[in-house]
mmCIF file as gemmi writes it, N, C-alpha and C atoms, coordinates in Angstrom:
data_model
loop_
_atom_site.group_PDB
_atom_site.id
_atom_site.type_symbol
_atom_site.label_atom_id
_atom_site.label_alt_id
_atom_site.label_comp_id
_atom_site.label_asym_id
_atom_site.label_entity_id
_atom_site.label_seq_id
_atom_site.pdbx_PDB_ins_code
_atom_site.Cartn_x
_atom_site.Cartn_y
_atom_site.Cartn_z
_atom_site.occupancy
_atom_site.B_iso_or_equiv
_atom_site.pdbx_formal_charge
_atom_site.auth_seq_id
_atom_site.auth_asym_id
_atom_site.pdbx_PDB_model_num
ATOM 1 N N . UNK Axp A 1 ? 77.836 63.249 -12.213 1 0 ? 1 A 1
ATOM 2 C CA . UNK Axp A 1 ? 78.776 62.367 -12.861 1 0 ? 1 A 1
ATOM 3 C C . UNK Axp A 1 ? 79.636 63.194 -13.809 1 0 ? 1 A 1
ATOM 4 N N . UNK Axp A 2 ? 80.755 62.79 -13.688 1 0 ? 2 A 1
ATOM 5 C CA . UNK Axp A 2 ? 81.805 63.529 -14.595 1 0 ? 2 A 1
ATOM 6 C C . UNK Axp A 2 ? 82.319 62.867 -16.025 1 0 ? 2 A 1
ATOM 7 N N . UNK Axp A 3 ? 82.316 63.137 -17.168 1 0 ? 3 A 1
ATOM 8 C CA . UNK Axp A 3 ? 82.725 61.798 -17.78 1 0 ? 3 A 1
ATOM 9 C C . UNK Axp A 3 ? 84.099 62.259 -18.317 1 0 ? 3 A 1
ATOM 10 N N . UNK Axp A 4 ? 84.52 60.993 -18.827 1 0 ? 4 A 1
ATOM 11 C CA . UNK Axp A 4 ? 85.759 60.915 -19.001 1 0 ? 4 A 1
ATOM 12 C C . UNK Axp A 4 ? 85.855 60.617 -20.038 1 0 ? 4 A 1
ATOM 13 N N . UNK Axp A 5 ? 87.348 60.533 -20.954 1 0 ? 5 A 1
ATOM 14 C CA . UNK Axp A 5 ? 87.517 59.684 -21.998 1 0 ? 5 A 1
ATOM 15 C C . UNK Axp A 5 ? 87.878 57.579 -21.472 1 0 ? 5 A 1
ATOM 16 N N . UNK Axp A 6 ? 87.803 58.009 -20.335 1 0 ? 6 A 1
ATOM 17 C CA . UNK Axp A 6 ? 87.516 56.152 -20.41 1 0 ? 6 A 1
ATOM 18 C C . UNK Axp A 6 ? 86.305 56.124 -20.338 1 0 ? 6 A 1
ATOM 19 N N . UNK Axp A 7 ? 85.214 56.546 -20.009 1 0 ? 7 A 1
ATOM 20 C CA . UNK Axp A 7 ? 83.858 56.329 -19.573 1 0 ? 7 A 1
ATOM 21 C C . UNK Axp A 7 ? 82.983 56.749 -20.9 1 0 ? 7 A 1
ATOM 22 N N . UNK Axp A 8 ? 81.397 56.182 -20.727 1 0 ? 8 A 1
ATOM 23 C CA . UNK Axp A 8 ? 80.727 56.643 -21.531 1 0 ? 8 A 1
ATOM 24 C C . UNK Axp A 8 ? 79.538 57.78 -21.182 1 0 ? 8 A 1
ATOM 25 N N . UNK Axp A 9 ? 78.207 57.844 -21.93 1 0 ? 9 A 1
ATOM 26 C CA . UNK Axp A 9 ? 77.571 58.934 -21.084 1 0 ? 9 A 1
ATOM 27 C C . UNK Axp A 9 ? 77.02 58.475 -19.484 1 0 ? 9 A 1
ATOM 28 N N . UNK Axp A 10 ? 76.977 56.991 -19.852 1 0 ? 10 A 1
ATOM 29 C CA . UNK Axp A 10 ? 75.987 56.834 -18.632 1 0 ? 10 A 1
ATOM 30 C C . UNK Axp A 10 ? 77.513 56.373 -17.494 1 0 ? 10 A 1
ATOM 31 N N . UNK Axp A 11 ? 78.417 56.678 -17.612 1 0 ? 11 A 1
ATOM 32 C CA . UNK Axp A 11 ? 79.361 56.007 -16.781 1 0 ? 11 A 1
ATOM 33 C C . UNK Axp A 11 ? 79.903 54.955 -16.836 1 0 ? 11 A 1
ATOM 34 N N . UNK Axp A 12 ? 79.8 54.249 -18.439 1 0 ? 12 A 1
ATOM 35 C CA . UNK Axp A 12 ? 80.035 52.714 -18.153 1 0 ? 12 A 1
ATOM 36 C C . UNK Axp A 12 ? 81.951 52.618 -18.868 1 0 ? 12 A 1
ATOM 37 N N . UNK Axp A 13 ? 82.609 52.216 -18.674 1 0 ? 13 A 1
ATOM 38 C CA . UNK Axp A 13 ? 83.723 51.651 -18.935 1 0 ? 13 A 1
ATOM 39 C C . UNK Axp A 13 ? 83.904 50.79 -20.264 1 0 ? 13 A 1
ATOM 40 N N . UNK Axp A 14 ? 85.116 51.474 -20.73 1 0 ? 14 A 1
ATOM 41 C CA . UNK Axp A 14 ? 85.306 50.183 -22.17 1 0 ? 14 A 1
ATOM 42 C C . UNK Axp A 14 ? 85.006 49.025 -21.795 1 0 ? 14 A 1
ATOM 43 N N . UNK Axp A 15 ? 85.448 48.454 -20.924 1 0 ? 15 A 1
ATOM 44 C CA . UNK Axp A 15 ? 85.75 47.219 -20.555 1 0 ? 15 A 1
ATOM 45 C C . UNK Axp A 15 ? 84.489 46.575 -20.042 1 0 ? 15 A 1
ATOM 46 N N . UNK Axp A 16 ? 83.6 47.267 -19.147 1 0 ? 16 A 1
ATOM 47 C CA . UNK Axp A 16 ? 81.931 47.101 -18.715 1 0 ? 16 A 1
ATOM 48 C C . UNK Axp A 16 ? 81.102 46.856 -19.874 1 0 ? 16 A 1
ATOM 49 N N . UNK Axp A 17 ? 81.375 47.521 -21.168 1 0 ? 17 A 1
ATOM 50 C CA . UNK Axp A 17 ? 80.683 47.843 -22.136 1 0 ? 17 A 1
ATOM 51 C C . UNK Axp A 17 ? 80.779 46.534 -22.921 1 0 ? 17 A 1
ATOM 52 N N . UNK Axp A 18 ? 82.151 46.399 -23.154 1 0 ? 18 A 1
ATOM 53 C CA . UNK Axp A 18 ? 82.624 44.82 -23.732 1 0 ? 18 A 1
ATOM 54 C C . UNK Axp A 18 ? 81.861 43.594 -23.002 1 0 ? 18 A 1
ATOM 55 N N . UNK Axp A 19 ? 82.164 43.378 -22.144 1 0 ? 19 A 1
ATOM 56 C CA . UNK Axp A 19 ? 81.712 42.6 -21.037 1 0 ? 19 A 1
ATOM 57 C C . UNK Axp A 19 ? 80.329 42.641 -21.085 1 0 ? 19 A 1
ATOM 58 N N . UNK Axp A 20 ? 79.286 43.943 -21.248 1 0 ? 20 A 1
ATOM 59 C CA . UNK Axp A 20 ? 77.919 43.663 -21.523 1 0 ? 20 A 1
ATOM 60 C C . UNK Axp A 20 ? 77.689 43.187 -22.881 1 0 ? 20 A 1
ATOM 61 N N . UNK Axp A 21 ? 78.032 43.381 -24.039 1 0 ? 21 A 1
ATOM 62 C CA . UNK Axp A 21 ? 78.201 43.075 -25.454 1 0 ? 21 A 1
ATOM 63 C C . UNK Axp A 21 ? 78.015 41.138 -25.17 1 0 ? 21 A 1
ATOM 64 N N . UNK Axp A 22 ? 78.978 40.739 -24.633 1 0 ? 22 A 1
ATOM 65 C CA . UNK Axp A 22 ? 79.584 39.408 -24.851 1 0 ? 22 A 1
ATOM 66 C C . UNK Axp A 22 ? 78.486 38.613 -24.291 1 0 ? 22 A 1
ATOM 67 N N . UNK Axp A 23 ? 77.714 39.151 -23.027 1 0 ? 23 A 1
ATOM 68 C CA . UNK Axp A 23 ? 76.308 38.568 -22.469 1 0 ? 23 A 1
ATOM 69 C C . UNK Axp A 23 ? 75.261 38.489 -23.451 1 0 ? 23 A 1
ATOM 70 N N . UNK Axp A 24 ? 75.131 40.037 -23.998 1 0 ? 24 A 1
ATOM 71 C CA . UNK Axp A 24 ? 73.805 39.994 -25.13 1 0 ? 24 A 1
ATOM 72 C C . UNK Axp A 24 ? 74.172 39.299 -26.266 1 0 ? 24 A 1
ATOM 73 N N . UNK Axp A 25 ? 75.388 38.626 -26.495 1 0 ? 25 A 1
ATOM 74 C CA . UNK Axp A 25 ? 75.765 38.058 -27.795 1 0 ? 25 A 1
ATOM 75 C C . UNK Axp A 25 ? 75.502 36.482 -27.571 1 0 ? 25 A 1
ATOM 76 N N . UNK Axp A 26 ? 75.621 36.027 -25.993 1 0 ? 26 A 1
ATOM 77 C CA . UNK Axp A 26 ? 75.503 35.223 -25.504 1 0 ? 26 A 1
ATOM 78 C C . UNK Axp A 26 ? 73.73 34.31 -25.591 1 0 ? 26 A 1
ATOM 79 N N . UNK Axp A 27 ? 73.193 35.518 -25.196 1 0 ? 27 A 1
ATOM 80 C CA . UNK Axp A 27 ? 71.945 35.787 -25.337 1 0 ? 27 A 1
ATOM 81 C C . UNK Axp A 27 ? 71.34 35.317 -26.484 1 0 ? 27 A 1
ATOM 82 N N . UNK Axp A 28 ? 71.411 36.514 -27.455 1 0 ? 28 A 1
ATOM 83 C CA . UNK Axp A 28 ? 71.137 36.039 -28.276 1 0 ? 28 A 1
ATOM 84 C C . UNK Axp A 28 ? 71.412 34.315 -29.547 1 0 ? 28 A 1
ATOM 85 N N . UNK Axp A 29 ? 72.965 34.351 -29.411 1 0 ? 29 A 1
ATOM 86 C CA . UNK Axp A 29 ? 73.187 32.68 -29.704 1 0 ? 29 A 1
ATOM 87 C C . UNK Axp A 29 ? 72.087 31.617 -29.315 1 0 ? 29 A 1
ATOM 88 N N . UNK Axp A 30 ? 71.443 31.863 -28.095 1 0 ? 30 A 1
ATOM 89 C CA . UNK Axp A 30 ? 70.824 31.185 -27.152 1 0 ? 30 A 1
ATOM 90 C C . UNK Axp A 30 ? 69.591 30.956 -27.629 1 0 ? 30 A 1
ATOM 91 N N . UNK Axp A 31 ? 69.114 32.256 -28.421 1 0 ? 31 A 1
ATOM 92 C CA . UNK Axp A 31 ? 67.693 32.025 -28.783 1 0 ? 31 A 1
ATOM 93 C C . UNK Axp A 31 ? 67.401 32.252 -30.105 1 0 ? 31 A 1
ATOM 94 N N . UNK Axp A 32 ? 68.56 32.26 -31.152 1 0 ? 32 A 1
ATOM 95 C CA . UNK Axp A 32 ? 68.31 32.189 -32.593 1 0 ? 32 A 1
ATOM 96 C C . UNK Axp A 32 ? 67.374 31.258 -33.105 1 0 ? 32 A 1
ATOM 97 N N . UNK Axp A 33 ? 67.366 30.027 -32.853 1 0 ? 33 A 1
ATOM 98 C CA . UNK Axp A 33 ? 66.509 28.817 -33.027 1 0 ? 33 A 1
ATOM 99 C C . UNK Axp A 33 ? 65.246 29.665 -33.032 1 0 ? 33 A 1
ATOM 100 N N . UNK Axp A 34 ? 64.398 29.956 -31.74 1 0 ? 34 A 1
ATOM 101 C CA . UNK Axp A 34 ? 63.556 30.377 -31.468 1 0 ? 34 A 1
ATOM 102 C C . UNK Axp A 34 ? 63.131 31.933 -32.224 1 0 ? 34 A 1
ATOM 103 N N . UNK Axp A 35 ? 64.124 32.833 -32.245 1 0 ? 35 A 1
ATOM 104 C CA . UNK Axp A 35 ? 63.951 33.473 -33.893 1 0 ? 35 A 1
ATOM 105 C C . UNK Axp A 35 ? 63.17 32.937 -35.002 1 0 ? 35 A 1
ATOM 106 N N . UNK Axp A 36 ? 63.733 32.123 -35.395 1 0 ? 36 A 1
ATOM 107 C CA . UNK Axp A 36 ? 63.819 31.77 -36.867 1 0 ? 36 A 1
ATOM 108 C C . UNK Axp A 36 ? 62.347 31.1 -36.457 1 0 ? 36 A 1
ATOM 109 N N . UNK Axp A 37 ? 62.094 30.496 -35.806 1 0 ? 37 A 1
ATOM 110 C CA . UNK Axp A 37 ? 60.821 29.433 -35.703 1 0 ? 37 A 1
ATOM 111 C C . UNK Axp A 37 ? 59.632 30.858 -35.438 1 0 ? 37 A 1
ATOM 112 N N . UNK Axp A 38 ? 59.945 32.019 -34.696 1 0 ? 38 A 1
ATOM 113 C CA . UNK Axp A 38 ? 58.572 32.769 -34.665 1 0 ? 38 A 1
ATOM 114 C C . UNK Axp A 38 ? 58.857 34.008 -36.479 1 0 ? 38 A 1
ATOM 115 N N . UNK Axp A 39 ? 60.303 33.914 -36.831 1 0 ? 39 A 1
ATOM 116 C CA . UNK Axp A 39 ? 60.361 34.342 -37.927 1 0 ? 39 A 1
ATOM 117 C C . UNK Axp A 39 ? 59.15 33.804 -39.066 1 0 ? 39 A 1
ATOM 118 N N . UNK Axp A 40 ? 58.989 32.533 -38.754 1 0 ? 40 A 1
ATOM 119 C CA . UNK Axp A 40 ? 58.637 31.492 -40.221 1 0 ? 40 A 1
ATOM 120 C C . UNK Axp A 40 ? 57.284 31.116 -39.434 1 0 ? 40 A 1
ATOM 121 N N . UNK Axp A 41 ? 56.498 31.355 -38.463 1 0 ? 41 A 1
ATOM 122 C CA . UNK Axp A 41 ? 55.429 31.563 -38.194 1 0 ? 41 A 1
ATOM 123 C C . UNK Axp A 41 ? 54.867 32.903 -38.878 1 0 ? 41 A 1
ATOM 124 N N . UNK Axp A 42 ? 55.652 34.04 -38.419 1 0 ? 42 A 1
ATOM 125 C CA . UNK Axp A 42 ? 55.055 35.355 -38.699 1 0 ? 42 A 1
ATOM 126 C C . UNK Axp A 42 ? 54.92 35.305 -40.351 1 0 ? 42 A 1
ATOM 127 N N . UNK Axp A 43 ? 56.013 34.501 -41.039 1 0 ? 43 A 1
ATOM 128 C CA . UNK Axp A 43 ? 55.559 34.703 -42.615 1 0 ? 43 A 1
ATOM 129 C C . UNK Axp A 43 ? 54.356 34.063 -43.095 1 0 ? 43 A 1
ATOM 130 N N . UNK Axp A 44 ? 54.736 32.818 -42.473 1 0 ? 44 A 1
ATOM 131 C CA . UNK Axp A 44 ? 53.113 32.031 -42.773 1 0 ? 44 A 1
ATOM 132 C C . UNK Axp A 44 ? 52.228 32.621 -42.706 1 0 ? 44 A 1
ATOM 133 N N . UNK Axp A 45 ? 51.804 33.46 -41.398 1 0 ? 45 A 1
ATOM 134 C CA . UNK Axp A 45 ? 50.409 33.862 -41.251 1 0 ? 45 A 1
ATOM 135 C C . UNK Axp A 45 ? 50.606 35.144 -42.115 1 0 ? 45 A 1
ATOM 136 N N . UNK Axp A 46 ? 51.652 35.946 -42.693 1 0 ? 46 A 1
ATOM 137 C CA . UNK Axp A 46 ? 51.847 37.352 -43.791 1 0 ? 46 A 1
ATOM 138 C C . UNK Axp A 46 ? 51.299 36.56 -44.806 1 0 ? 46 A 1
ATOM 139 N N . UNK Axp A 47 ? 51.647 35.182 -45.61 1 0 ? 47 A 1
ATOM 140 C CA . UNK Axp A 47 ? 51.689 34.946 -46.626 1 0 ? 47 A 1
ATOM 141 C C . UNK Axp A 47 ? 50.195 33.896 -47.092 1 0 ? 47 A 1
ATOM 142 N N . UNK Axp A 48 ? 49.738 33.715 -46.204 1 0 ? 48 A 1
ATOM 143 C CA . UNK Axp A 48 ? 47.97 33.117 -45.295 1 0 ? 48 A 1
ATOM 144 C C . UNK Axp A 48 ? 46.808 34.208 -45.425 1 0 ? 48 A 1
ATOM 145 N N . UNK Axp A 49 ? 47.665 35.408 -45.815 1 0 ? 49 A 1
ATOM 146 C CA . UNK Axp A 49 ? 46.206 36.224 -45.609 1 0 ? 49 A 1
ATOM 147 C C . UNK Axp A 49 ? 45.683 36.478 -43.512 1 0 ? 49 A 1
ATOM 148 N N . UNK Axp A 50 ? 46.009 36.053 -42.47 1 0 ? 50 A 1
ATOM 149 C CA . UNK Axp A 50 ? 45.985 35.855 -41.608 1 0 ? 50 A 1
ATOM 150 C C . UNK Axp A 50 ? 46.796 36.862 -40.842 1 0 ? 50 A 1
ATOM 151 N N . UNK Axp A 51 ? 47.585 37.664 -41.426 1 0 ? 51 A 1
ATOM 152 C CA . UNK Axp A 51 ? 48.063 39.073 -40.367 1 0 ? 51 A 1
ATOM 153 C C . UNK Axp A 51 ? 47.607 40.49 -41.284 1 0 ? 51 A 1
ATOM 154 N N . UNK Axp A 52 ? 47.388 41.096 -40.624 1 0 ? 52 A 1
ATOM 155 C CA . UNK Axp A 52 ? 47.077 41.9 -40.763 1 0 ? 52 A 1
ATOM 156 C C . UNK Axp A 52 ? 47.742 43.389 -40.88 1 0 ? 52 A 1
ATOM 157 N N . UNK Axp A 53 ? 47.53 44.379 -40.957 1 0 ? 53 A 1
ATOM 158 C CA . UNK Axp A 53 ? 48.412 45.808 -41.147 1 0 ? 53 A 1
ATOM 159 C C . UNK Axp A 53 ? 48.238 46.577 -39.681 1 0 ? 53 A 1
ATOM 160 N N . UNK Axp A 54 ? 49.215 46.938 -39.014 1 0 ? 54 A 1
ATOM 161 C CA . UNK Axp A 54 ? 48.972 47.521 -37.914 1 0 ? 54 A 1
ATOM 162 C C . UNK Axp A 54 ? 48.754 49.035 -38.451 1 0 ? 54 A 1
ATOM 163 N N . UNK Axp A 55 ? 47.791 49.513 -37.101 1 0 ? 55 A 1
ATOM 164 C CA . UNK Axp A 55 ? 48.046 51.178 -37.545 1 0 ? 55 A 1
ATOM 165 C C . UNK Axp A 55 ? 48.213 52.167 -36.444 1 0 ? 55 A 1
ATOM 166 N N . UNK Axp A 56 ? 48.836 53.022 -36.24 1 0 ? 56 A 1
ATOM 167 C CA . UNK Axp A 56 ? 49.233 53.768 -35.229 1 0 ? 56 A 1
ATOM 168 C C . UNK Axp A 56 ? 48.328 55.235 -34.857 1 0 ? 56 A 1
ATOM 169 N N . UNK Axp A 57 ? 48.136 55.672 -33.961 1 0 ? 57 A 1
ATOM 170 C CA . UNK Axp A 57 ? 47.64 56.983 -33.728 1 0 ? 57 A 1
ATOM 171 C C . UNK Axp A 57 ? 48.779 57.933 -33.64 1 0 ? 57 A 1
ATOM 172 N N . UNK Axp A 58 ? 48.238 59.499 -34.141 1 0 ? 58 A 1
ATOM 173 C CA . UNK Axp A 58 ? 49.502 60.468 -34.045 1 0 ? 58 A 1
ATOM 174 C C . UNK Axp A 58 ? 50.858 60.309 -33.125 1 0 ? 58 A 1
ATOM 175 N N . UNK Axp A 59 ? 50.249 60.235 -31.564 1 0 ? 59 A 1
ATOM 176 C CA . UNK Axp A 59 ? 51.625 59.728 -30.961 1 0 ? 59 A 1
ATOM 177 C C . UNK Axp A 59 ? 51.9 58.417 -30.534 1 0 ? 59 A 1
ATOM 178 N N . UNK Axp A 60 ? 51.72 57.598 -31.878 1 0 ? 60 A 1
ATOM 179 C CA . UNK Axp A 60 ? 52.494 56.393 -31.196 1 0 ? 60 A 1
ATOM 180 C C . UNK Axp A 60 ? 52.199 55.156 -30.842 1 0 ? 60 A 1
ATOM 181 N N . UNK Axp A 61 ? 50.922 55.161 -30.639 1 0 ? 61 A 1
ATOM 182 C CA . UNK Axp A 61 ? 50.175 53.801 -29.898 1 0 ? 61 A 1
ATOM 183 C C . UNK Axp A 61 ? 49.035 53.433 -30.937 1 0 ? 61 A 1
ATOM 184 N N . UNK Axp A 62 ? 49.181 52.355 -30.386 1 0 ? 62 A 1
ATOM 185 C CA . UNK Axp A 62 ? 48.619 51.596 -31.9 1 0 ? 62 A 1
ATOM 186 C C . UNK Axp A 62 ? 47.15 51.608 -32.015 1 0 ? 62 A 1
ATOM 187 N N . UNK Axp A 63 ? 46.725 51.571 -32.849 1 0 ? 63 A 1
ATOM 188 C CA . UNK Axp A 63 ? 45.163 52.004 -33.011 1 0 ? 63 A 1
ATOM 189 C C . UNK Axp A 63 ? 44.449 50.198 -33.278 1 0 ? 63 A 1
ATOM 190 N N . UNK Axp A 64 ? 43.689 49.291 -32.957 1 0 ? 64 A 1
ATOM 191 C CA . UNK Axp A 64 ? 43.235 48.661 -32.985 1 0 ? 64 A 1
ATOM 192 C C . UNK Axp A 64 ? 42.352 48.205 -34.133 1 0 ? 64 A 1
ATOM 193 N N . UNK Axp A 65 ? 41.533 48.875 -34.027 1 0 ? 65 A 1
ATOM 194 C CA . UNK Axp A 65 ? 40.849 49.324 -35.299 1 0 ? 65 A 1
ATOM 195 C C . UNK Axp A 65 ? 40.056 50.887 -35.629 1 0 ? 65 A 1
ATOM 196 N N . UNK Axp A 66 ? 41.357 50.958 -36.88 1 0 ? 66 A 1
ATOM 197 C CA . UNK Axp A 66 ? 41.015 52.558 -37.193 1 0 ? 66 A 1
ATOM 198 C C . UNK Axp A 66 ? 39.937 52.879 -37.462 1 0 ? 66 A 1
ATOM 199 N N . UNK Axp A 67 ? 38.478 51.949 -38.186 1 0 ? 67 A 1
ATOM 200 C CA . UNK Axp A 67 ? 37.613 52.165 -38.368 1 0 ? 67 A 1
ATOM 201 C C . UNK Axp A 67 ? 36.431 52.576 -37.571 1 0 ? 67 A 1
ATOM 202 N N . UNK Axp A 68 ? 36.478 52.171 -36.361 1 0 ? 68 A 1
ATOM 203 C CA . UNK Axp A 68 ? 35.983 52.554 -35.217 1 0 ? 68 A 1
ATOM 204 C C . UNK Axp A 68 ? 35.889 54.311 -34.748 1 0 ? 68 A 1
């Protein structure tokens, strides 16, 4: 692939690029509701004592329980 100044790295077009934008914007409009409702779940159970602290291993993946 050659790129251009119309193109991007992966080959996509101003205009492709716009055009994908306007779907994921679409998208998202679509499921803000549903945001906000697992938003104000997740605080409840932060503010409940009921979530907990995640913890990760050196590369990356999450450790279950570190105590183990």
């Amino acid at each position: 692939m050659v790129l251009t100044p119309e193109t991007d790295l992966f080959g996509e077009s101003a205009e492709t690029i716009e055009a994908d934008e306007v779907g994921w914007q679409e998208e998202f409009s679509a499921s803000i509701e549903l945001l906000r409702s697992m938003a104000s779940e997740a605080r409840e159970s932060y503010l409940t004592g009921h979530a907990t602290p995640m913890h990760f291993a050196a590369d990356g993946r999450i450790v279950r329980d570190p105590l183990r």
